[in-house]
N, C-alpha and C positions, 0 to 999 in steps of 0.2 A: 413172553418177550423178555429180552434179556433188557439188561441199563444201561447197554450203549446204543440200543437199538430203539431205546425209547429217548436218551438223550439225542438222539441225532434226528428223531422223527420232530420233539421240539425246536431243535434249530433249524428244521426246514423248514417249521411252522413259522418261526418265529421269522428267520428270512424270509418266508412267501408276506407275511401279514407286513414286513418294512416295506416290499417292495408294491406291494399293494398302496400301503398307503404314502408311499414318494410320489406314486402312478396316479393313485385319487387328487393329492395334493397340485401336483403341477398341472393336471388337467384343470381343475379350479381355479389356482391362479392364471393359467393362461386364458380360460373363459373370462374372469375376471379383469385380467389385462383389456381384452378387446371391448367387454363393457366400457371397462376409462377409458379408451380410446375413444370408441363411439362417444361418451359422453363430453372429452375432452373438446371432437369436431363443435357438436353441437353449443356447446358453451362456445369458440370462436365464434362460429355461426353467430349465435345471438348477441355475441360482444359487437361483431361488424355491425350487425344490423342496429345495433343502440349505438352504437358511435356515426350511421351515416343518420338515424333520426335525429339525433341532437346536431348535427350539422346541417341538416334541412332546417328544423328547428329553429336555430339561431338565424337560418338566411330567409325564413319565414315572419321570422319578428321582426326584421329590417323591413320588408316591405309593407309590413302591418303597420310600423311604424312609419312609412313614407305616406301609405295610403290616410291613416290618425293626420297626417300635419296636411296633408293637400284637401280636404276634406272640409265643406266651413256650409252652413244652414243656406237654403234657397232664398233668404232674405237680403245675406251680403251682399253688397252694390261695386266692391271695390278694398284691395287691399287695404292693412291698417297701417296706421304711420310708423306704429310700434316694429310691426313683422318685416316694412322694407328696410327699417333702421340697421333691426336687429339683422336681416339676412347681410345689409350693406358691410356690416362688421364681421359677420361671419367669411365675407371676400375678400375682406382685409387681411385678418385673421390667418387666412390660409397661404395669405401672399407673405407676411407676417413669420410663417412660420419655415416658411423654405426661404426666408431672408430675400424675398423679391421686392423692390423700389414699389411703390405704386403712383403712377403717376398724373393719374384720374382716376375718378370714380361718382360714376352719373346715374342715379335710377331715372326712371321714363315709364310713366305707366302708358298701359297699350287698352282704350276700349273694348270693353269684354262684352258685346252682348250676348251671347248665348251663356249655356253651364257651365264654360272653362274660363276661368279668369288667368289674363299672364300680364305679367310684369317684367319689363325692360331693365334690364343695368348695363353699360357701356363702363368694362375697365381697362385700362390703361397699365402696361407692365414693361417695366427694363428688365428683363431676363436671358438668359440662353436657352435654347433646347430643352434641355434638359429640364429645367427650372420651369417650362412651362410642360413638358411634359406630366412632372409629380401635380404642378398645381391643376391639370385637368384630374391627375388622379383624385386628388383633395376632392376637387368636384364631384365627381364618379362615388363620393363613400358618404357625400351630403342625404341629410335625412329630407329632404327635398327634390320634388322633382325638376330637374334644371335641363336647357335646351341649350347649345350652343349654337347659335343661327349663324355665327360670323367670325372668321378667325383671320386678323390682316397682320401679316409680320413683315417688319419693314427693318433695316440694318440701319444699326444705331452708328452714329457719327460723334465723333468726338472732336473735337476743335483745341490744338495745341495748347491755347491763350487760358482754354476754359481748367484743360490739366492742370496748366499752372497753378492756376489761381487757387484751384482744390488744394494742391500740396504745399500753398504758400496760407492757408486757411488750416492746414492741420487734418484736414477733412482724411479719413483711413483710406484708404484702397482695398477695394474687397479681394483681390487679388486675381479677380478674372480678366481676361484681355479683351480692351472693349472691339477685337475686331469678330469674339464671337456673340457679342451682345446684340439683341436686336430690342427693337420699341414694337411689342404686340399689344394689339386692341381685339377684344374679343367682345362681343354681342351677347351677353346671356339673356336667357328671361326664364321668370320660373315661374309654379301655374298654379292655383286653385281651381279645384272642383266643387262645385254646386252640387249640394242634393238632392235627390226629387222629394220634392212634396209627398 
């Protein structure tokens, strides 16, 4: 064999063996590609399913937590003075915090003889719509369980002499117009449960 016949037999060798292995190569990565791929789903996958456990999670510990406070020994006879205080300011609190007037505020306790014990409150609120709408929310996110038995909205009235006097007293103006205001009275009552023995 001559030396250009053998140099040239090396460079087909040498091209067959590059193209061989661009050929091994991209087949590997592309197998490799579709493994991450696959693996990439799977990781989403298992992200979704840990981000909807820790959201059940947390709305599981809400009601663990509602079920811990309504919860009280088969010996209890009757609310504590502590718990209806404590819940009365809790309704204050919430009126409180969405700047609602309170215009009453009456606990009533209600005979409980069987396992469910409930307790009456009768509140009184100068609000709008609105304003009573977020405070039923306030209610709705209570770590208690709560009834709404009665909801009376009656359009509040303002008497010219009484404005006066407000603005002649310095008294601020909340700046809503009392013809969307109304005087609502709502009924709650909220419950304990008895244990069984």
């Amino acid at each position: 064999m001559k030396m250009k016949e053998r140099y040239l037999l090396l460079l087909f060798l040498i091209a067959a063996s590059t193209v061989f292995f661009f050929y091994y190569a991209s087949t590997m990565i592309t197998a490799k590609a579709k493994q991450i791929k696959r693996l990439d789903q799977r990781i989403v996958k298992a992200q979704e399913q840990l981000n909807s456990a820790e959201v059940l999670n947390k709305e599981l510990s809400g009601v663990s937590r509602v079920i811990r406070n309504v919860m009280v020994s088969n010996d209890v006879e009757e609310f504590d003075s502590d718990e209806i205080n404590q819940f009365a300011k809790k309704l204050a609190a919430y009126a409180d915090s969405l700047k609602i007037p309170i215009q009453s505020l009456t606990p009533k306790e209600v005979f409980s003889p069987n396992k469910v014990m409930q307790h009456q409150f009768t509140i009184t609120l100068d609000c709008t719509y609105v304003q009573l709408g977020q405070y039923i929310t306030s209610l709705e996110k209570s770590d208690r369980i709560i009834k709404v038995n009665t909801i009376d909205v009656k359009p509040k009235r303002v008497d010219e002499k009484m404005k006066r006097l407000q603005a002649e007293l310095g008294e601020p103006d909340d700046g809503l117009d009392d013809v969307t205001r109304y005087i609502v009275t709502l009924d709650l009552s909220t419950f304990k449960i008895r244990k069984e023995a």
